[in-house]
Structure formats: C-alpha cells, structure tokens
TORKOL-4160 file (C-alpha; in steps of 0.2 Angstrom, whole numbers, padded with zeros to 4 digits, m for minus):
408
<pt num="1" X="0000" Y="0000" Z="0000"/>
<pt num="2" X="0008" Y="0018" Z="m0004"/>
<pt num="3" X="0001" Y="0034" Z="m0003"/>
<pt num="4" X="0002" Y="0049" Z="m0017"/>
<pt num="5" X="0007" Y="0066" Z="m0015"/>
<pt num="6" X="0023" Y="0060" Z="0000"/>
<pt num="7" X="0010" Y="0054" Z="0011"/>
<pt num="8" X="0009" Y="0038" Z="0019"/>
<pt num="9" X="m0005" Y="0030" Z="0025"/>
<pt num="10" X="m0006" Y="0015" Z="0038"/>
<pt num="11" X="m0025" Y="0015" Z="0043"/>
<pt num="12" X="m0043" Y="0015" Z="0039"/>
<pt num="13" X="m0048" Y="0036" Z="0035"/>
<pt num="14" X="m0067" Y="0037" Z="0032"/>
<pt num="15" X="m0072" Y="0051" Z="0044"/>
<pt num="16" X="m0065" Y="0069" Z="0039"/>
<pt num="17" X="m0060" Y="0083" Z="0051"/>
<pt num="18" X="m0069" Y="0098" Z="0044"/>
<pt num="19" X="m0055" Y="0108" Z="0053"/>
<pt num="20" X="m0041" Y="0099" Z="0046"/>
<pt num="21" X="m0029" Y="0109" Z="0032"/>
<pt num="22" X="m0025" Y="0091" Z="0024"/>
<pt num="23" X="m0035" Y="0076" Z="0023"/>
<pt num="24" X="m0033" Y="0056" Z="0016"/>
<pt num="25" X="m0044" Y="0050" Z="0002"/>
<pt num="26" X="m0046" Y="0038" Z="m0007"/>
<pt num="27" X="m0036" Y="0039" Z="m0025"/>
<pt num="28" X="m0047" Y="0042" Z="m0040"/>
<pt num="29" X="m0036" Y="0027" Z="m0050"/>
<pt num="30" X="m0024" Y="0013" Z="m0045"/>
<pt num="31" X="m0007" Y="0017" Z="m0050"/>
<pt num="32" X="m0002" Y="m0002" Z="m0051"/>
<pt num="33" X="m0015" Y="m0006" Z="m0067"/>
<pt num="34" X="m0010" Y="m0009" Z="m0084"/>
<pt num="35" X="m0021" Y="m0002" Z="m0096"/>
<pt num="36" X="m0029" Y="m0015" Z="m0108"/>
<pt num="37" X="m0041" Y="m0017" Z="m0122"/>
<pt num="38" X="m0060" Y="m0013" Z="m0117"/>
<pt num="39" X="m0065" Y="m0024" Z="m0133"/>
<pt num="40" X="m0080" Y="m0037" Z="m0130"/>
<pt num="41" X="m0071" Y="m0054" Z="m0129"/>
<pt num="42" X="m0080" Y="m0064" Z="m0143"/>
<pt num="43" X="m0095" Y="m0077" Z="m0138"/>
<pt num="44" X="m0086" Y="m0095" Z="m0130"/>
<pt num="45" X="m0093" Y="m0112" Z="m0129"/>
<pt num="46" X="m0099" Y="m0110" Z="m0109"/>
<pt num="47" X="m0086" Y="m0116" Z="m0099"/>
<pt num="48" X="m0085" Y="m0136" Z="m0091"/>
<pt num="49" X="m0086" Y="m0137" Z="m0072"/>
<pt num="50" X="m0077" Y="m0135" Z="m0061"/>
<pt num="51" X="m0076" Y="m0117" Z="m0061"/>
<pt num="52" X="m0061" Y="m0110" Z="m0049"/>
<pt num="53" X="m0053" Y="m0095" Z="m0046"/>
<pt num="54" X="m0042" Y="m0090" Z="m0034"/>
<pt num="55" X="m0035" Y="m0076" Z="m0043"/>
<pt num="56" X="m0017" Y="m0080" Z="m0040"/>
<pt num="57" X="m0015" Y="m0081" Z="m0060"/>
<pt num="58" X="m0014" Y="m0064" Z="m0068"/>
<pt num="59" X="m0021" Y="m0058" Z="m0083"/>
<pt num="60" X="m0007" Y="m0051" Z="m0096"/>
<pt num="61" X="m0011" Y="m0036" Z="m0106"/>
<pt num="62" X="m0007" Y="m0038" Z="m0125"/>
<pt num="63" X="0014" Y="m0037" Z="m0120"/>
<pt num="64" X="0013" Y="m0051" Z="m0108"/>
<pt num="65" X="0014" Y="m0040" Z="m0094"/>
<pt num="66" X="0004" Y="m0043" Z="m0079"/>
<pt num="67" X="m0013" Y="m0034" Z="m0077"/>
<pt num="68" X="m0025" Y="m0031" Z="m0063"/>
<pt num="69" X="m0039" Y="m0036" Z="m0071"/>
<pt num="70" X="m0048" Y="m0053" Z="m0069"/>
<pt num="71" X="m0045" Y="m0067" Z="m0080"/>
<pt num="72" X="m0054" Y="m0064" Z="m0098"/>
<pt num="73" X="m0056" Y="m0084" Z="m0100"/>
<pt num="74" X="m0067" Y="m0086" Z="m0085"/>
<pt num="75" X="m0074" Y="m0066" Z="m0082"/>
<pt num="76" X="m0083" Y="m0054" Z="m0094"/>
<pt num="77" X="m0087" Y="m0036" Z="m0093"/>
<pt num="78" X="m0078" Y="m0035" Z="m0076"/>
<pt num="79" X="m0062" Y="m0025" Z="m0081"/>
<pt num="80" X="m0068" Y="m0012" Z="m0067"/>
<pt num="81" X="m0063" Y="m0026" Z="m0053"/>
<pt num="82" X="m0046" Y="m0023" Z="m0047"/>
<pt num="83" X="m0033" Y="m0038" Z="m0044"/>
<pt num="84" X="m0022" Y="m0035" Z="m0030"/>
<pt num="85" X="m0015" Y="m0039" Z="m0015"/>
<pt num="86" X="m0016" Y="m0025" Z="m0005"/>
<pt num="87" X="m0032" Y="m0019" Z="0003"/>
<pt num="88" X="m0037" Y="m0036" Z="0007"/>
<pt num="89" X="m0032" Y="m0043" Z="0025"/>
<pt num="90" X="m0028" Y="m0062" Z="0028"/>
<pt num="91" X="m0033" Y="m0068" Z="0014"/>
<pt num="92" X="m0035" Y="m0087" Z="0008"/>
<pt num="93" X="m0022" Y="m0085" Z="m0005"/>
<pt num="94" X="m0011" Y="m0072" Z="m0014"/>
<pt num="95" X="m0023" Y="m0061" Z="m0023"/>
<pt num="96" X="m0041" Y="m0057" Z="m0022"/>
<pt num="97" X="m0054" Y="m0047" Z="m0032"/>
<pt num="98" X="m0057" Y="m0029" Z="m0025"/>
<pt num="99" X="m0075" Y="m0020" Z="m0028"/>
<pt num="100" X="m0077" Y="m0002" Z="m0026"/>
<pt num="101" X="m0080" Y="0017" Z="m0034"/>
<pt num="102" X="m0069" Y="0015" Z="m0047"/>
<pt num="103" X="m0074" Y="0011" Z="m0064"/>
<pt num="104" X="m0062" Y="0002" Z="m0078"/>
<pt num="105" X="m0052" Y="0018" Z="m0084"/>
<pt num="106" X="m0049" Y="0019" Z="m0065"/>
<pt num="107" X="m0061" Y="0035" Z="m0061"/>
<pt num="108" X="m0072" Y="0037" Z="m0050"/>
<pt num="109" X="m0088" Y="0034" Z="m0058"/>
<pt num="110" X="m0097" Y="0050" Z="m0051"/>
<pt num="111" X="m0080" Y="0061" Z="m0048"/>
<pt num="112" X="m0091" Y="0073" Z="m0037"/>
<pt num="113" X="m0080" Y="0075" Z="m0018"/>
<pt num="114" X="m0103" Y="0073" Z="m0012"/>
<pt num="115" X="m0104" Y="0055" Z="m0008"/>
<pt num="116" X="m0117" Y="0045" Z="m0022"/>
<pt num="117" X="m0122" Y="0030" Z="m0022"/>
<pt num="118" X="m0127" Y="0017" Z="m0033"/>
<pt num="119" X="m0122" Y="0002" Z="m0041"/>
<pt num="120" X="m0104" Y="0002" Z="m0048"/>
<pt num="121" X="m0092" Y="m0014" Z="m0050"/>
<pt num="122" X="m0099" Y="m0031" Z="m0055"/>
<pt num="123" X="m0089" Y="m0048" Z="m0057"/>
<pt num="124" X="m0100" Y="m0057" Z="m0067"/>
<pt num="125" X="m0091" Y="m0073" Z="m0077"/>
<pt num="126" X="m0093" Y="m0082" Z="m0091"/>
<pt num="127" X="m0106" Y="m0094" Z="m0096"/>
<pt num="128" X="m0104" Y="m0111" Z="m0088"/>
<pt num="129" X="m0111" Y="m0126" Z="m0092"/>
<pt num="130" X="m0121" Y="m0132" Z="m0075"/>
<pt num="131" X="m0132" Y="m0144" Z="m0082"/>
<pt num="132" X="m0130" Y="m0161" Z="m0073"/>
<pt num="133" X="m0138" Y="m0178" Z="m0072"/>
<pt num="134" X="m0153" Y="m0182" Z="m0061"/>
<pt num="135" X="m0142" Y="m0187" Z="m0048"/>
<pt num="136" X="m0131" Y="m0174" Z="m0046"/>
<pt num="137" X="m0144" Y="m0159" Z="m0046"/>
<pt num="138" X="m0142" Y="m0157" Z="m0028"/>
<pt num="139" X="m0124" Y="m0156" Z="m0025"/>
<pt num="140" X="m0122" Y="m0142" Z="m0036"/>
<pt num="141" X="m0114" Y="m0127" Z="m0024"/>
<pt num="142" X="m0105" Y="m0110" Z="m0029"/>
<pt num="143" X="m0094" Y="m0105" Z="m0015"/>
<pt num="144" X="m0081" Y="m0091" Z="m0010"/>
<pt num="145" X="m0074" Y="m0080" Z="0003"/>
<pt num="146" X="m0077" Y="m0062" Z="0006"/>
<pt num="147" X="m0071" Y="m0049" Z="0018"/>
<pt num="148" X="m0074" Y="m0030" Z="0018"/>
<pt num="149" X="m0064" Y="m0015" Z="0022"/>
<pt num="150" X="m0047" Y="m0023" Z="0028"/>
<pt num="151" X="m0036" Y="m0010" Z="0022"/>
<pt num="152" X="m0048" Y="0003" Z="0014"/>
<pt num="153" X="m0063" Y="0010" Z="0015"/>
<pt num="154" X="m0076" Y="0003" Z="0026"/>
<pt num="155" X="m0093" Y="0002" Z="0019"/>
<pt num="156" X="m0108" Y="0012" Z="0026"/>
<pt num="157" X="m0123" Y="0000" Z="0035"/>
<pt num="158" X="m0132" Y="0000" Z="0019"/>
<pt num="159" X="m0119" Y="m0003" Z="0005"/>
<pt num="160" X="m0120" Y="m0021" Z="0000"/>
<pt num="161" X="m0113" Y="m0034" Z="m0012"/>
<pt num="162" X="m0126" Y="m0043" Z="m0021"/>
<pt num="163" X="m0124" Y="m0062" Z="m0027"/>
<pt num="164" X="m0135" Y="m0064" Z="m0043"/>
<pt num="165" X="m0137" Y="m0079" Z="m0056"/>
<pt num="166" X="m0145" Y="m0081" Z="m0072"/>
<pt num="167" X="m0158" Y="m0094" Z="m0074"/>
<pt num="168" X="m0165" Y="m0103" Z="m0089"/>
<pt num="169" X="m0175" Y="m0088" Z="m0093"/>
<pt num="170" X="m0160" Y="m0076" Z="m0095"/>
<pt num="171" X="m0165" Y="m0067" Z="m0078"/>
<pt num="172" X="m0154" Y="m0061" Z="m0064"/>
<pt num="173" X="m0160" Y="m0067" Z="m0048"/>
<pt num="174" X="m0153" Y="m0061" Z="m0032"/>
<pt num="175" X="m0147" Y="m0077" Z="m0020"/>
<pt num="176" X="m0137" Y="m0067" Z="m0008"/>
<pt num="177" X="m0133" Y="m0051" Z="m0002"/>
<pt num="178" X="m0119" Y="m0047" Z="0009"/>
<pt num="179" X="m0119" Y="m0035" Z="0021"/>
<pt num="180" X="m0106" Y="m0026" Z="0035"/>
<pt num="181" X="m0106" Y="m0037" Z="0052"/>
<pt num="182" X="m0101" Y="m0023" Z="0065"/>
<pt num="183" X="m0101" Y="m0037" Z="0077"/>
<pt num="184" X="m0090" Y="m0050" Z="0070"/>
<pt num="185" X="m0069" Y="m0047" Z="0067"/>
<pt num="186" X="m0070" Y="m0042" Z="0048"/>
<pt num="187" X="m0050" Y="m0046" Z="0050"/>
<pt num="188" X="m0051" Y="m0062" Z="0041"/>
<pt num="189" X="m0062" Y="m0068" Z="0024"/>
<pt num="190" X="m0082" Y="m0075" Z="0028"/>
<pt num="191" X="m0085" Y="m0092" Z="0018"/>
<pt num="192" X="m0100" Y="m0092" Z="0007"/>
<pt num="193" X="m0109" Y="m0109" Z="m0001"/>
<pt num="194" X="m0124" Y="m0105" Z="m0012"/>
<pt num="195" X="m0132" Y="m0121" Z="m0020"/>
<pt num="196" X="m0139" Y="m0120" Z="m0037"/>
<pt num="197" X="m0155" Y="m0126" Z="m0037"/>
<pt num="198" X="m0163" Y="m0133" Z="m0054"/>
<pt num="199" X="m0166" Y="m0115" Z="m0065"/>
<pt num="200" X="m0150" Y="m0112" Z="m0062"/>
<pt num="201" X="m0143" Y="m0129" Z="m0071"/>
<pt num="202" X="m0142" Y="m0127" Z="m0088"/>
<pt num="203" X="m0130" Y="m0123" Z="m0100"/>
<pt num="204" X="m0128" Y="m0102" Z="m0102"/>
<pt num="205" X="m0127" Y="m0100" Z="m0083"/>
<pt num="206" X="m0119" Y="m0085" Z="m0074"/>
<pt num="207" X="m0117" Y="m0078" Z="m0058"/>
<pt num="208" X="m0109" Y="m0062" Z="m0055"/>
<pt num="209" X="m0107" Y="m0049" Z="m0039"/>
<pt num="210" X="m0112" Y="m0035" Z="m0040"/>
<pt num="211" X="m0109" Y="m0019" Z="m0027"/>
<pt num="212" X="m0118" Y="m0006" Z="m0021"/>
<pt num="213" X="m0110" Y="0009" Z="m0012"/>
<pt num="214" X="m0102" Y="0025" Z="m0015"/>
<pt num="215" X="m0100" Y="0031" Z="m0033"/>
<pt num="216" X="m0087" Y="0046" Z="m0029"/>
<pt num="217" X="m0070" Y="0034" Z="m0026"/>
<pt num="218" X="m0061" Y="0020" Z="m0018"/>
<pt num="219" X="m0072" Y="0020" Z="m0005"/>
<pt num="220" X="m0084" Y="0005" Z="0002"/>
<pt num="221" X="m0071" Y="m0008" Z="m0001"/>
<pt num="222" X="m0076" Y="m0026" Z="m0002"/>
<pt num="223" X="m0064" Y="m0042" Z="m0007"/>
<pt num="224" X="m0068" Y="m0059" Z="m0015"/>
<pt num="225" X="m0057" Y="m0074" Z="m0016"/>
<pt num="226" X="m0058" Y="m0092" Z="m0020"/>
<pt num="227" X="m0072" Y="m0094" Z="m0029"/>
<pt num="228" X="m0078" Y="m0113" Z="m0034"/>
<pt num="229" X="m0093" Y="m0120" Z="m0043"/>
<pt num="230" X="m0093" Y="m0139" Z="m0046"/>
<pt num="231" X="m0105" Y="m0153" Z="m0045"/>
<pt num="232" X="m0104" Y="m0168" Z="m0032"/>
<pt num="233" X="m0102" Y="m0155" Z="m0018"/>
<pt num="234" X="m0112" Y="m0156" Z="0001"/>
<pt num="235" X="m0116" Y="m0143" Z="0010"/>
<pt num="236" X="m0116" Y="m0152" Z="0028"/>
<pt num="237" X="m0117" Y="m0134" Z="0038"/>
<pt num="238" X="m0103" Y="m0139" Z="0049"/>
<pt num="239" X="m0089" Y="m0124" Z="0043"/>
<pt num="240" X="m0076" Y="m0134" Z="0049"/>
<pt num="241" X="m0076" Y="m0148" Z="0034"/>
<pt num="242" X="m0088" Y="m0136" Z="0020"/>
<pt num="243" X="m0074" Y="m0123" Z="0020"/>
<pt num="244" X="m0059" Y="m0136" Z="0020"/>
<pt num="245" X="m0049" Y="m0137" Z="0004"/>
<pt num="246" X="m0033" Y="m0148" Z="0002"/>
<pt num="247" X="m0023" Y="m0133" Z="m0002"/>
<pt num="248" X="m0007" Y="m0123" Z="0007"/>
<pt num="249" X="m0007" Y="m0108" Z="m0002"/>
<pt num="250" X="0004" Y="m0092" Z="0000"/>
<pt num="251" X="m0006" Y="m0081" Z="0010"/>
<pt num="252" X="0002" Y="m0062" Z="0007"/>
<pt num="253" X="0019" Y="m0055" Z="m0002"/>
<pt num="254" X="0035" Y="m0055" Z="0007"/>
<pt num="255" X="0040" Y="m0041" Z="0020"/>
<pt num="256" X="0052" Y="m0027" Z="0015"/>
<pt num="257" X="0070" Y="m0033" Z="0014"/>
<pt num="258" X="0078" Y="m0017" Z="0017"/>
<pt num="259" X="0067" Y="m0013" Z="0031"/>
<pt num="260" X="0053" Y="m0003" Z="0031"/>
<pt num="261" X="0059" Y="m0001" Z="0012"/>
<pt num="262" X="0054" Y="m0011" Z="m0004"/>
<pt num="263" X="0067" Y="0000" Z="m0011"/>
<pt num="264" X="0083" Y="0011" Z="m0005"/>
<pt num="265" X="0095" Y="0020" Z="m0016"/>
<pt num="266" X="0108" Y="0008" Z="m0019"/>
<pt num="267" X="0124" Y="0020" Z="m0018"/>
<pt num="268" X="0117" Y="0023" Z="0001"/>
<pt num="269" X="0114" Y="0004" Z="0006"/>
<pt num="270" X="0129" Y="0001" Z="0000"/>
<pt num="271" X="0137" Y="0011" Z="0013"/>
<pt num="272" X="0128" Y="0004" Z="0027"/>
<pt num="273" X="0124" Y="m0013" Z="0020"/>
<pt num="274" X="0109" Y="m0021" Z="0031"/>
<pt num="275" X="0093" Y="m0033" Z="0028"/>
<pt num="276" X="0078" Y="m0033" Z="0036"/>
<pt num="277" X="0084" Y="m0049" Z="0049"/>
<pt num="278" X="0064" Y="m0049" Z="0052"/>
<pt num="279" X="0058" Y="m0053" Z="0034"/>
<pt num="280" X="0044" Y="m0065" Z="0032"/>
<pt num="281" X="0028" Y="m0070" Z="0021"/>
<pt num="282" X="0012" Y="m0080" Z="0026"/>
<pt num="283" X="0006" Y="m0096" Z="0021"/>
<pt num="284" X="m0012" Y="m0103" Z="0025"/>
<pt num="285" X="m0016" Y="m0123" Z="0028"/>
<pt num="286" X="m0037" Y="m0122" Z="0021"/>
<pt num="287" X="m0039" Y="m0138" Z="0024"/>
<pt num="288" X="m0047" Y="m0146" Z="0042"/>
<pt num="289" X="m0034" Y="m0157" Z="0043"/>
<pt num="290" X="m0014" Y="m0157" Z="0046"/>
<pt num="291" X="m0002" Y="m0155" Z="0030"/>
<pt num="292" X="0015" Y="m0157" Z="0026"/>
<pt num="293" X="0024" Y="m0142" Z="0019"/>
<pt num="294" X="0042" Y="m0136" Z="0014"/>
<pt num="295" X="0045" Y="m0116" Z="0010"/>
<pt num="296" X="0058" Y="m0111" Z="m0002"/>
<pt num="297" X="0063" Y="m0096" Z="m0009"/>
<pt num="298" X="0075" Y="m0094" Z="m0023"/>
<pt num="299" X="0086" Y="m0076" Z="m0027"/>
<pt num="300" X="0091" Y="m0068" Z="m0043"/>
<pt num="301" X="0101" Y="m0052" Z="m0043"/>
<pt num="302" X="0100" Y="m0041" Z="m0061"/>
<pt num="303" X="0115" Y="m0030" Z="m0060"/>
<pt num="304" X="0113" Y="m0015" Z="m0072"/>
<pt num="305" X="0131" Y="m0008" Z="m0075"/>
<pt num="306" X="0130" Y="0005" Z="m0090"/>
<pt num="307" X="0126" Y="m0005" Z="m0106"/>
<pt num="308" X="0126" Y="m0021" Z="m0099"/>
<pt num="309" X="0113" Y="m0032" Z="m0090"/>
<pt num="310" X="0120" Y="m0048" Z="m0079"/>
<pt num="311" X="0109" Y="m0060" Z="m0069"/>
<pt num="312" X="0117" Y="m0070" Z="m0056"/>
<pt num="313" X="0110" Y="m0083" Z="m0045"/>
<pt num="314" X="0119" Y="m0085" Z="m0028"/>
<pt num="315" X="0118" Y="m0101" Z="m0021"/>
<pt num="316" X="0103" Y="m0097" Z="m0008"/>
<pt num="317" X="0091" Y="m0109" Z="m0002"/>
<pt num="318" X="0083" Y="m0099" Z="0010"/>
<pt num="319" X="0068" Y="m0103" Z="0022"/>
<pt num="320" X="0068" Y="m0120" Z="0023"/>
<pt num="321" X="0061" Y="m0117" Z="0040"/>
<pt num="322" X="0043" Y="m0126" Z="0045"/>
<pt num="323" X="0047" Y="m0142" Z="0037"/>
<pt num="324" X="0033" Y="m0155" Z="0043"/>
<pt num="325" X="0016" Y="m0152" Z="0050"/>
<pt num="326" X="0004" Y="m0136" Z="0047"/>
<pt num="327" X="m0012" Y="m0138" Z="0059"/>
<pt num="328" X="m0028" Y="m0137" Z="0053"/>
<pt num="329" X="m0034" Y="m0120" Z="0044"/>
<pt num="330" X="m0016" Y="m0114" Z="0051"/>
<pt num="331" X="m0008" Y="m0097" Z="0045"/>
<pt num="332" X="0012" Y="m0099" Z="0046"/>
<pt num="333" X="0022" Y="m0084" Z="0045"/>
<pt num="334" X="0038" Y="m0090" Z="0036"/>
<pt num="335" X="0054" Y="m0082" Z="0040"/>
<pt num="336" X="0068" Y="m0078" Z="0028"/>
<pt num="337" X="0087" Y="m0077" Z="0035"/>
<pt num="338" X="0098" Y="m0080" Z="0022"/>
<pt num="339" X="0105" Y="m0065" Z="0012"/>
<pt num="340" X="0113" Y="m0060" Z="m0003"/>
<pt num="341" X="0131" Y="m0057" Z="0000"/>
<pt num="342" X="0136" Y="m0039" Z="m0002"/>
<pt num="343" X="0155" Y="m0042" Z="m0003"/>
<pt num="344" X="0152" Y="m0054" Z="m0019"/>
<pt num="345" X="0155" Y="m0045" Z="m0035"/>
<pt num="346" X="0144" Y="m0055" Z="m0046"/>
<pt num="347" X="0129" Y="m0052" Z="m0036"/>
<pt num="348" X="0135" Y="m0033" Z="m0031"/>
<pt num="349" X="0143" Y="m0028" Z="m0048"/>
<pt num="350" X="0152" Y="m0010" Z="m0039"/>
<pt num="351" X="0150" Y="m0002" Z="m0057"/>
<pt num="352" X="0131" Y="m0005" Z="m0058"/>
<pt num="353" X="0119" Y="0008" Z="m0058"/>
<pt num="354" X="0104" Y="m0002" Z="m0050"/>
<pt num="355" X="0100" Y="m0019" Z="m0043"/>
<pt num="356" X="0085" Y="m0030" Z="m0044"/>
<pt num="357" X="0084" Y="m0044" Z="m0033"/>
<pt num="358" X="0070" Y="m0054" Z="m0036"/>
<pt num="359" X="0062" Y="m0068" Z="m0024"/>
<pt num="360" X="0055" Y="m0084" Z="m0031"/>
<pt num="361" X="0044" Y="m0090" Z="m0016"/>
<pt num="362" X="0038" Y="m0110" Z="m0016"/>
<pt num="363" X="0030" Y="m0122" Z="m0008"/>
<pt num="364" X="0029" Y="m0139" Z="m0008"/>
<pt num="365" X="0014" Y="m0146" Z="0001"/>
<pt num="366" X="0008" Y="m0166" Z="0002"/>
<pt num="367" X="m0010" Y="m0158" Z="m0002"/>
<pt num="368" X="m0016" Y="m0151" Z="m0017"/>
<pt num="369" X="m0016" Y="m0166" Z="m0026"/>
<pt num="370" X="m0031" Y="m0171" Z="m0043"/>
<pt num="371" X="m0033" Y="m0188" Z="m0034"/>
<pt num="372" X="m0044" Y="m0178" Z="m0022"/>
<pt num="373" X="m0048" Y="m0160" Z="m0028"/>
<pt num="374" X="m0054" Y="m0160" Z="m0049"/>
<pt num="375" X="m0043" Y="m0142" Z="m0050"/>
<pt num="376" X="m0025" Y="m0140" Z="m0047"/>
<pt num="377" X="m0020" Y="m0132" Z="m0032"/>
<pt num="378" X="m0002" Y="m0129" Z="m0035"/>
<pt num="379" X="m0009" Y="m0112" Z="m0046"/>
<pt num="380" X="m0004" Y="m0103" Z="m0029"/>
<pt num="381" X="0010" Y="m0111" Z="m0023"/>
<pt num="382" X="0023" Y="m0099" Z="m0029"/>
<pt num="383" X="0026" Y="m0079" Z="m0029"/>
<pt num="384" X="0041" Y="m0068" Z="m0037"/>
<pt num="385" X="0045" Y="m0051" Z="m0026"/>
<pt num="386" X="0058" Y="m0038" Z="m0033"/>
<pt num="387" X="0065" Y="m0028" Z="m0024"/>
<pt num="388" X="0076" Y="m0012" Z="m0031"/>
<pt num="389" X="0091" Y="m0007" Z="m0027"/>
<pt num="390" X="0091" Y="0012" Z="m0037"/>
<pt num="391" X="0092" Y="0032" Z="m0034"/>
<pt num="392" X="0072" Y="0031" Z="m0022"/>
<pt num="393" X="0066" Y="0024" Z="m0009"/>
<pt num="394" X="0050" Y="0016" Z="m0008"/>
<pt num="395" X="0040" Y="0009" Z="0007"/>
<pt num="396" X="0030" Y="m0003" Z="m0001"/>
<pt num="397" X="0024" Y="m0011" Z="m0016"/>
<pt num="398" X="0018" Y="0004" Z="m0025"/>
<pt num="399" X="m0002" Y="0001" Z="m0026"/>
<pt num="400" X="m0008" Y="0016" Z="m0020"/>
<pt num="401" X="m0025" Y="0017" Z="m0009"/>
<pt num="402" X="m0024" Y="0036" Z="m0004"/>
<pt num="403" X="m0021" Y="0053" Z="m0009"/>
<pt num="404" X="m0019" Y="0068" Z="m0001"/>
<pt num="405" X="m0030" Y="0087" Z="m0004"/>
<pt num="406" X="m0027" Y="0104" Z="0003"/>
<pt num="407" X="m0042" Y="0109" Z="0012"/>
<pt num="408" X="m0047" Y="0127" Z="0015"/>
C-alpha cells in the first residue's frame, strides 16, 4: 500500500475533520494497473465445471505484462474489478478481487468529492455449463470468501454486495446479499456456499457480484477470493469440513528486505549494507486437517552496469524453516534469514547503476493433489518479489490506496 502526493498512510480514513488543512482520500485510479483493451471478448462455448478462481493467475495485457484485471477466459465485462494484494487482509491465497468506486479507466464513476451511491463494480463470469444428471442436481454449490474494508474504505450500513445468477429464462435473480457485520472481526475472509438449485442448471449460466455503495471513489471496499462451482459437492453446515480445501497456499507477499523499504538507493545501502533480519511472508493450511509443507525461496540479482545487464543466482536456499506439519486452517508466517552477499562481486557488480533482486517464493505441500480435488491447487503455490536497489526509496509495493488534498 503507498500513498500519493509523500503521504503515507497506515489506517482506515473514512471520517474527515472539517477543521483539518490536509486530509486522506481515497485515490481516483490505482497506479499499479495496466491499461488494456476494453473490446467485448468474442461469444465462448460455456465453460465445463469445475469453475475456480483464486486469482493468483494474472491476466497479461497484450505485452505479456501482468494486469490487474480478472481473468478474460473465466470473467466478462468485469475490467472495473481490481486484482491485487493489497487492501485485502488475511486472505485465503495471494490475490483477491477488490470492488469499489472506481470504474475500468480507474475514475471514479461519479468524480463529485458529495458522496453517491449506486451500483458500480460487477464480477460477473462467463457462461458455464451447469447442467448435470438427475443425480447430481443437488450437490451443485458455488462457494467463496469475502471480507470487507481490511485496508480501505469501510462500507456504510447500507452498502452491500449482491450475489446474482442467471436462470433458464436469462434473468438475474438475487441469492445473496452481503452486508457489514459490525459485530463480527471483519480481520479475516467469511466463507460463502450457495447451492444452485434446478433454473439455475443449464448450459448459459452466470453468476456475478455486483456492489452497491459510493460512486465518488475508492471507497466501500469489499474483497472476493476463492471462488468454486462444481457438482458432487455437500453442504453439511458444519464450517469446519464445508470450507476445507486440500490446499497450502501463499497467503500475502513477502516483507520489506531493506526494512521498512521495498526500495533504497543503492549508492546509500551500500554504505551501510543491512537486511531486514525480520523478513517474512504468510502461508495458509485451508484444509481441516494437518499438512506437510516445505518453504523455499529462490534469489536472482540483475545488476545493471551501464550497457550491460548480468543475472546471477547465488547459491541461496533460504527458508527451509517449518518443514513438517501445518495444523488445521493454520496461517504460518515464514521467516527468511539468508542474504545476498554484499562483498560478492557477481551479485554486487560496484559499477552497476541499479539492482533488482528478485524472490521466487515455493512451496511444496503433500495436499493439493487431482486424486482428491478436480482443479490444481499448486496455481498458488509460488510468488516472485523484486525488490530495487536504485536512486528512491519506496516503502511498499507501489499500489496506492490514498491521496492527499489541501483543504481550506
């Protein structure tokens, strides 16, 4: 999370001080998206179940560049929902779908600073193929997690989030709607399992979310994850085993490694060389029972020294900590506590200009496997983090949620 304008933010701002000469709000387009083609994808066969997303597979725009869009091959008219990993907390894997105020050029879609609301974002996906066999038409289920605020914007009591499909008719009907709990911690994602019942099985079904809230901005900030629609499901309202999935997936990004940085000037780390001794990154166990797990994490180091461009890979088998058992539904902070070496010359060429250094965080689990889940799991089982060695310095990943305004 970064803020514009030199001000950082590290809280929730949603009630102003009329007296105040500066105030935080929420930024009028995320700085982290790529810009991609608005064009109607052309008509598909409907998609086979199962149907998952976890989001932890990134669009690419038409350079092969990583978007923040969802996926075109499961989601249509949705390029307003923003892919990220930053305003959700304690998500089930790395990346989640983000609803708000913004529409898909990244402006609000009522720019006035007076709060409107209305219905803004929508994740609807593509046609699926539901249509099952007599015996399977009741173990049909469409399940996900959800979470709302975390890091942004909290929604007002009567924003909501509803959950719509499409029956044989062509008609959305609403099968959910989600509301704030002000009771409840809102610190981790709420598991969702809607069952389709018959109109809902046929072969052009579609279900979509669909948010209601503040039309002015970032605001009213609601996340989705994990989202799975299959046949031969049971909803046995016990959460422990309907929300267990044989899957240890990385959780969140890794930590700063020049701490509190994601970046430093390299000319003045070199003159005080020091990593963050406290780096780590989060990995969740969602399934109810134990699983074995190994971390990994890989370095390379891009040395730019004028013209020329080396990568070197130091011999770095780092966080090989945790080996054997996760508990149940367990989140693992992994630490990391092996460096680069500042002193070698072909991972800190002294002519170079900049460094990247680039993590490749893995996971090997003894879950996960087709044998007992129709989808592969391993989608989110591994993350690349760079972190730059330059003439800035940065705090944090460089997806901005606030922006700051003079008052009078």
């Amino acid at each position: 999370m970064c803020v514009a304008a030199s001000i950082f933010a590290h809280g929730i701002f949603n009630v102003f001080d009329s007296q105040a000469q500066i105030r935080l709000l929420p930024i009028q387009n995320h700085v982290s998206k790529h810009n991609t083609t608005t064009a109607r994808i052309a008509a598909d066969a409907p998609l086979a179940l199962p149907f998952f997303d976890d989001f932890s597979i990134l669009a690419r725009d038409v350079q092969g560049e990583p978007t923040a869009r969802p996926l075109p091959t499961l989601w249509e008219n949705s390029n307003s929902v923003w892919i990220n990993n930053s305003v959700g907390i304690n998500a089930p894997s790395i990346f989640f779908a983000t609803l708000d105020g913004l529409d898909e050029s990244y402006q609000a879609y009522e720019p006035s600073r007076q709060r409107s609301d209305g219905f803004t974002d929508s994740l609807t996906s593509k046609a699926i193929n539901t249509a099952v066999s007599e015996p399977q038409q009741d173990s049909v289920y469409l399940s996900f997690f959800y979470n709302w605020q975390s890091n942004g914007d909290v929604p007002e009591k009567n924003d909501y989030v509803s959950v719509t499909f499409k029956n044989t008719e062509g008609e959305w009907i609403v099968i959910d709607t989600l509301t704030i709990d002000p009771v409840n911690d809102n610190s981790f994602f709420k598991y969702v399992m809607l069952k389709l019942d018959e109109p809902f099985q046929h072969d052009a079904f579609q279900f979509r979310f669909v948010r209601y809230g503040s039309k002015s901005g970032m605001y009213d900030i609601w996340n989705i994850d994990y989202i799975y629609l299959d046949s031969g499901r049971a909803f046995t309202n016990n959460l422990a085993v309907d929300k267990s999935f044989p899957d240890v997936a990385i959780s969140s990004g890794v930590s700063p490694l020049f701490k509190p940085y994601y970046a430093v000037p390299l000319k003045h780390f070199l003159q005080n060389p020091v990593f963050n001794a406290d780096q780590f990154y989060y990995v969740n166990n969602l399934s109810n029972g134990p699983a074995g797990a190994t971390y990994k994490t890989n370095v390379v180091l891009k040395n730019y020294a004028g013209d020329t461009t080396t990568l070197f890979k130091p011999n770095i088998d780092r966080g090989i900590v945790g080996n054997g058992s996760m508990s149940p539904f367990a989140r693992v902070a992994v630490t990391l506590d092996t460096f680069p070496d500042t002193s070698d010359a072909l991972q800190f060429n002294p002519d170079s200009k900049r460094i990247d250094i680039t993590y490749k965080l893995s996971i090997l689990s003894n879950v996960g496997s087709l044998d007992v889940f129709p989808v592969s799991l391993t989608r989110n089982d591994t993350l690349n983090t760079t972190f730059v060695l330059s003439n800035y310095y940065a705090y944090d990943d460089g997806s901005a949620e606030f922006t700051a305004e003079l008052t009078n």
